[in-house]
C-alpha positions as CSV (number, residue, x, y, z in Angstrom):
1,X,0.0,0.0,0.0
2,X,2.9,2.4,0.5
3,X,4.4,1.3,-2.0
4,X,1.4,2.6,-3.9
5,X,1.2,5.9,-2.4
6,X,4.4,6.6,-3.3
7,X,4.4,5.7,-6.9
8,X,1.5,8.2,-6.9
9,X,3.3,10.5,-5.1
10,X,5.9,10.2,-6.9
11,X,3.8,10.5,-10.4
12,X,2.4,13.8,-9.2
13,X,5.7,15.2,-8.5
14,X,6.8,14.4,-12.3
15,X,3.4,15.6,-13.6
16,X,3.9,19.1,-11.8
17,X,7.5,19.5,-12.6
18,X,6.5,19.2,-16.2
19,X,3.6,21.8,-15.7
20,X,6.2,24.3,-14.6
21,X,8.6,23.4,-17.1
22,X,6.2,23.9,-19.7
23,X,4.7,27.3,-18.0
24,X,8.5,28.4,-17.7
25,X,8.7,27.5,-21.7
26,X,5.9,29.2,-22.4
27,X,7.1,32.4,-20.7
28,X,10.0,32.7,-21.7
29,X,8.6,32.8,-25.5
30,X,6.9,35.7,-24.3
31,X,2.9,36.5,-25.5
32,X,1.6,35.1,-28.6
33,X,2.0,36.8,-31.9
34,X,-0.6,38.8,-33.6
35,X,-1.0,36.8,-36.6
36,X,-1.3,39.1,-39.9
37,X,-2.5,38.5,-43.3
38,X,-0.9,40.7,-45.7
39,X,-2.5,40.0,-48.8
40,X,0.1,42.2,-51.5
41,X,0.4,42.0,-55.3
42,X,-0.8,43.6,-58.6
43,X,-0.1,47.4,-58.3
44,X,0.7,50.4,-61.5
45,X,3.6,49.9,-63.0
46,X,4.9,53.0,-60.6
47,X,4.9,50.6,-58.1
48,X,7.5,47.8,-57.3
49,X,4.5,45.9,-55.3
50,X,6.8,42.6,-54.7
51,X,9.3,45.4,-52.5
52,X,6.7,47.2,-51.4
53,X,5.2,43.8,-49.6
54,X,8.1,42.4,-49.0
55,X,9.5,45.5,-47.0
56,X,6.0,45.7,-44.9
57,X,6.4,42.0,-43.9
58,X,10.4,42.9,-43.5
59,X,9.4,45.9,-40.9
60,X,6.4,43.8,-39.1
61,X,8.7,40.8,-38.5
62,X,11.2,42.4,-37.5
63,X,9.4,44.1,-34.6
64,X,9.5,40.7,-32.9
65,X,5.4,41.2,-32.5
66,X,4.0,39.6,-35.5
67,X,3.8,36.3,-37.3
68,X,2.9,37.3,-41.0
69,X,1.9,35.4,-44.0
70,X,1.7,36.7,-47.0
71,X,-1.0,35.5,-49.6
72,X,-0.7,37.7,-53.6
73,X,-4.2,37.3,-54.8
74,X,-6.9,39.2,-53.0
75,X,-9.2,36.0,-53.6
76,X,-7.7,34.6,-50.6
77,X,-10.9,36.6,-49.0
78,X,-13.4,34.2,-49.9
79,X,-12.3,31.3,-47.9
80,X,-14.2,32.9,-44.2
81,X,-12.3,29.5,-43.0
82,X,-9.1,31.1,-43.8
83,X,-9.7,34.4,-42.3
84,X,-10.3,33.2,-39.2
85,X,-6.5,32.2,-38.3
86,X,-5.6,35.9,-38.7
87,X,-6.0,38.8,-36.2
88,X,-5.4,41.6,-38.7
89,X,-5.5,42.0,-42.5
90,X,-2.8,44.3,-44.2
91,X,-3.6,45.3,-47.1
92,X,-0.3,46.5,-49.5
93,X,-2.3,45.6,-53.0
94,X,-3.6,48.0,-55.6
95,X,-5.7,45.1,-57.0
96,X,-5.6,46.1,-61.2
97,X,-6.2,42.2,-61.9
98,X,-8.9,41.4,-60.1
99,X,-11.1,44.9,-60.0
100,X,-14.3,42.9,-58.4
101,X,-14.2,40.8,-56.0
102,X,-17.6,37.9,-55.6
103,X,-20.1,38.8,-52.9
104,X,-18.8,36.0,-50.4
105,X,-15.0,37.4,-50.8
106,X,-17.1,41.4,-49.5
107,X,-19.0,39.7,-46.9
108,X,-16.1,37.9,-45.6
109,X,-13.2,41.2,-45.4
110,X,-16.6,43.3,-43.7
111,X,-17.6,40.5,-41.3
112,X,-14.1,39.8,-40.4
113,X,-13.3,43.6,-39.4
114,X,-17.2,44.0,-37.6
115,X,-16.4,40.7,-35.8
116,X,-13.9,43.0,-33.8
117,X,-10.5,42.5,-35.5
118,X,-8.2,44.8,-37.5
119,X,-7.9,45.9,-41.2
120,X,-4.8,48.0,-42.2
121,X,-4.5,49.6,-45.6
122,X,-1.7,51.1,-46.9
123,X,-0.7,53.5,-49.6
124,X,-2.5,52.9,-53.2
125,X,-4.6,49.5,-52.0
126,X,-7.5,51.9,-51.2
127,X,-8.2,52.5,-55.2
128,X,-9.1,48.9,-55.1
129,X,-12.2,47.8,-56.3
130,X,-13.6,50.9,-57.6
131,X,-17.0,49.3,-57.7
132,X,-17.4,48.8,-54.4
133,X,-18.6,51.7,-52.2
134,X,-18.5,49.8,-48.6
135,X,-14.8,49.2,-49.5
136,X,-14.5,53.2,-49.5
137,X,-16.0,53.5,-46.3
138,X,-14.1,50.5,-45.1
139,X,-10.9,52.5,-46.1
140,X,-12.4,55.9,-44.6
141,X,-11.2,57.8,-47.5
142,X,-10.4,55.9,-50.6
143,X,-7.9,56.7,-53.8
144,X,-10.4,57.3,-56.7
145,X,-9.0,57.2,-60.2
146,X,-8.5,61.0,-62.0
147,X,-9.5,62.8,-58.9
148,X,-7.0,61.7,-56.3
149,X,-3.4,62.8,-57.0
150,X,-0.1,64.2,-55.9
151,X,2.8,66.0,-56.7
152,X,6.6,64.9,-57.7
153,X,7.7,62.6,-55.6
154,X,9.8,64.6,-52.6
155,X,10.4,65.2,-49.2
156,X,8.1,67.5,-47.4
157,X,7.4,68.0,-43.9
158,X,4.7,65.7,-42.0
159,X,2.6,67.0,-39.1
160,X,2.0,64.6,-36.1
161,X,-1.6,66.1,-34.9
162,X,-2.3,64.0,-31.9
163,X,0.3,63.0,-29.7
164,X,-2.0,61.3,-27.1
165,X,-2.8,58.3,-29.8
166,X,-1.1,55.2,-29.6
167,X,0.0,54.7,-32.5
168,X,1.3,58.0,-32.6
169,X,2.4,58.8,-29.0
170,X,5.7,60.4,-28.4
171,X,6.4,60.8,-32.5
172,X,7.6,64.4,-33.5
173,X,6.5,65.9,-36.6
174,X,9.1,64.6,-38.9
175,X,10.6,64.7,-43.0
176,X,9.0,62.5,-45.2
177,X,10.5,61.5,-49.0
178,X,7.2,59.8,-50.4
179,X,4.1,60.7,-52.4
180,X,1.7,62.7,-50.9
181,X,-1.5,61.6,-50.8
182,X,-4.4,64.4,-51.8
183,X,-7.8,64.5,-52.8
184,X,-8.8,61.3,-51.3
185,X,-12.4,60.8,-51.2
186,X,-14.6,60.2,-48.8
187,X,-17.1,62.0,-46.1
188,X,-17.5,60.0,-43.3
189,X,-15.8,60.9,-39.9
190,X,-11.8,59.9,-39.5
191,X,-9.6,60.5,-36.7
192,X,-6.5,62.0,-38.0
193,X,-3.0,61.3,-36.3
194,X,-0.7,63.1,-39.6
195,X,-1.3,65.6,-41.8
196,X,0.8,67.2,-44.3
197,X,0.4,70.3,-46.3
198,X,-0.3,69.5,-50.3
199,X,1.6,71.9,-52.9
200,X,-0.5,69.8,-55.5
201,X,-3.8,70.0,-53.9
202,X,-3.3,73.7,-52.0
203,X,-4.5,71.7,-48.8
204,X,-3.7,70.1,-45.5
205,X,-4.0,66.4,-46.3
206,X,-4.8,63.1,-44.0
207,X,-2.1,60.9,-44.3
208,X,-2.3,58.7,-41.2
209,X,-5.9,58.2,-39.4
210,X,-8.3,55.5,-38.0
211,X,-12.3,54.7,-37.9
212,X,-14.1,51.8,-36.2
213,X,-16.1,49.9,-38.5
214,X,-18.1,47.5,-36.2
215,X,-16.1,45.9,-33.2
216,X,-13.3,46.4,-35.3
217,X,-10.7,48.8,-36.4
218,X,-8.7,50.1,-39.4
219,X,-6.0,52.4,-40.0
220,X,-5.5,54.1,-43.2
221,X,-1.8,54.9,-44.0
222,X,-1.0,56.6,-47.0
223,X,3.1,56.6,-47.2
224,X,4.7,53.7,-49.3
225,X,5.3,54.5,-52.2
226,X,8.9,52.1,-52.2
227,X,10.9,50.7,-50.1
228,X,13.0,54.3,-49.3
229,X,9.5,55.6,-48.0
230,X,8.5,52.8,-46.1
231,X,12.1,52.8,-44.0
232,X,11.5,56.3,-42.7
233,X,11.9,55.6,-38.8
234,X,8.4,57.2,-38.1
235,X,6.3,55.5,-41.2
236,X,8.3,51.9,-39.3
237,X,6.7,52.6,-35.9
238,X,3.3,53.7,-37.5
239,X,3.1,50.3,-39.5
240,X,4.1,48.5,-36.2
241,X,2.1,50.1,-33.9
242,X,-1.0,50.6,-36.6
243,X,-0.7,47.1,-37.3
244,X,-0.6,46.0,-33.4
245,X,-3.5,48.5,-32.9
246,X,-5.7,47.7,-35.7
247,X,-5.4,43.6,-34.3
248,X,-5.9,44.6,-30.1
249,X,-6.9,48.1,-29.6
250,X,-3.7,48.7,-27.7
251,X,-0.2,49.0,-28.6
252,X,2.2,47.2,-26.3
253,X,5.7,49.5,-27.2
């Protein structure tokens, strides 16, 4: 009988030990990743999309906060199955192949987002399917074809308008050598975090805001035109922190 008691004893001991080992494991990986779809590909010629994806997924990994998997055909949005293994789409794709997109691929990006998780767009993807106005509101403003525009490529100042933000707290105003963004359309109310002032349009243009759409949130950032752009210290810690932000509502940093 003791004999017994001690082989269970014994057994529990060995059990525990490899609880804590396995806690202690855990730990030491630290939390869980935000797991990110990036979904990049077809662009304008203007546009070197392959380093333009490649460098957001460069800049996201190497934050140490996201696992990212990178998918070039914006059909990828019909499988609802898919979706689900992802906390955040990032969206790098001016889609010029695929201008429509089926009903269940729309139902699935909105439902995703209102479920309560994140949709990041970045740059030129807001032209994307022209045809669909909820993807406009999606986007909060959205690139439309011969109205949107900017001037020569340059550097021009950029205007960080709330501080308080997450994503933006603690950034100065800084230099930016991009495109900026102007004339993108769209009524609905944004929360602008950067601004810049447009020699092409004669305005003071959004270049970095969010919305809530549902239980979820986007943010809307309009640098990234190449890879130069999109390694501007500040445009890094907006992607990272937008990213984080758009997935959880917080940012960690």
């Amino acid at each position: 009988m003791r004999r017994s008691v001690s082989i269970l004893v014994l057994t529990g001991m060995v059990v525990l030990g490899l609880c804590v080992a396995a806690q202690a494991a855990q730990a030491a990986q630290g939390p869980a990743k935000i797991r990110v779809l990036l979904i990049g590909g077809d662009d304008v010629s203007a546009h070197n999309w392959r380093e333009i994806s490649e460098t957001t997924r460069e800049i996201l990994v190497n934050s140490g906060k996201f696992d990212v998997k990178v998918c070039e055909d914006p059909l990828i949005l019909e499988s609802g199955t898919a979706l689900k293994a992802y906390d955040v789409i990032v969206m790098t794709i001016y889609s010029q192949r695929v201008p429509v997109i089926p009903g269940q691929a729309q139902e699935n990006l909105l439902s995703f987002v209102k479920g309560g998780k994140g949709f990041f767009v970045q740059h030129l993807a807001s032209a994307s399917f022209p045809k669909w106005e909820e993807f406009g509101k999606l986007c909060g403003r959205k690139w439309v074809m011969g109205t949107s525009g900017h001037g020569q490529r340059g550097v021009f100042a950029v205007k960080v308008v709330d501080k308080e933000n997450p994503i933006t707290k603690g950034l100065d105003n800084f230099q930016a050598d991009d495109e900026l963004y102007s004339k993108l359309q769209g009524t609905d109310e944004i929360h602008v975090l950067v601004e810049a002032d447009s020699d092409w349009s004669k305005k003071t243009e959004p270049l970095l805001f969010t919305l809530p759409y549902g239980q979820g949130r986007v943010v809307h950032n309009a640098f990234g035109h190449d890879r130069k752009a999109l390694m501007t210290p500040n445009v890094q810690k907006i992607i990272t922190r937008g990213a984080e932000w758009a997935a959880t509502g917080k940012v960690t940093e």
